[in-house]
N, C-alpha and C positions, 0 to 999 in steps of 0.2 A: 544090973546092966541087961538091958534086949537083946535076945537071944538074933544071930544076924549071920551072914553067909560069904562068904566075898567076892567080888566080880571073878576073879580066876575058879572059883568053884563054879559058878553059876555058867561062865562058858561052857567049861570041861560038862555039867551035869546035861543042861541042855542041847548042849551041840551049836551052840551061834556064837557068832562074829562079837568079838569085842567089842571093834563098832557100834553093834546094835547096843550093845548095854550102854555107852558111852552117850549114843545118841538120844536113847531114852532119856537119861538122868541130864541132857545138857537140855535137853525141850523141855523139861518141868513135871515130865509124864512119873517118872519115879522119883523118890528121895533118898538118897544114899550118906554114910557115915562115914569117913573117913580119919583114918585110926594110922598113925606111922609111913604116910602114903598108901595104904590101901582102901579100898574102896570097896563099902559094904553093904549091901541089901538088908533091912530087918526084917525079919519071919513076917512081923504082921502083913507088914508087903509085899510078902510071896505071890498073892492071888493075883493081884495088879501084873504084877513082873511076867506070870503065865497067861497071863489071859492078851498082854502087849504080847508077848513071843508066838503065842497061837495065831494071831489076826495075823500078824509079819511072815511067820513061815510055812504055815500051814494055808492060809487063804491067800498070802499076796499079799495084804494091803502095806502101803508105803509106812513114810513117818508122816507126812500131813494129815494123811488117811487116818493114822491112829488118834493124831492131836483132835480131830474134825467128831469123829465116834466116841473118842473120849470125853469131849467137852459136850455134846452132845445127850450122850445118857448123865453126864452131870447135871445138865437141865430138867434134864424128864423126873431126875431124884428129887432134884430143887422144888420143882411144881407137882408133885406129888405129893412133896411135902408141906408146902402150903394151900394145897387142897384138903388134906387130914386136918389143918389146922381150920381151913373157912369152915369147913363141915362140922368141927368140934363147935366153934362159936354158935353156926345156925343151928344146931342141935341145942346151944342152951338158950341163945332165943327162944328155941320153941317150946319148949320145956316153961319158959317163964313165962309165955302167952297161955297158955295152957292150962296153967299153975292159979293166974287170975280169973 
């Protein structure tokens, strides 16, 4: 089993609003476990979970705000990575041009 945390720990740790945890997990922005009616974070998720709670309490930003930045640097990763991938092709294009 994944090692996982549970929404009353993650208030109490971080100091935020149930709410917010509620509201992440109901936008799509987190994924959550739910085990006997509670409701669990898994470790690997950690990072997501602090870096959503940073932007929200620390900078202000809303919940559209998060979804909008979120989906956002999801694209910049997406096209990044199908620039590694054109780059990998024209690299063996030329490599085959080369080659004859």
């Amino acid at each position: 089993m994944d090692e996982r945390i549970s929404r009353e720990e993650l208030v109490k740790i971080y100091n935020i609003e149930i709410t917010f945890f509620d509201e992440l997990v109901d936008s799509g922005l987190i994924n959550i476990q739910t085990e006997n009616e509670v409701r669990y974070l898994l470790y690997k998720d950690l990072p997501s979970f602090e870096k959503f709670t940073n932007w929200h309490y620390d900078l202000d930003i809303n919940l559209p705000g998060l979804e909008v930045i979120h989906n956002m640097l999801q694209k910049m990763e997406d096209l990044k990575q199908k620039n590694r991938e054109l780059l990998g092709k024209l690299s063996a294009i030329s490599d085959k041009y080369e080659d004859a």
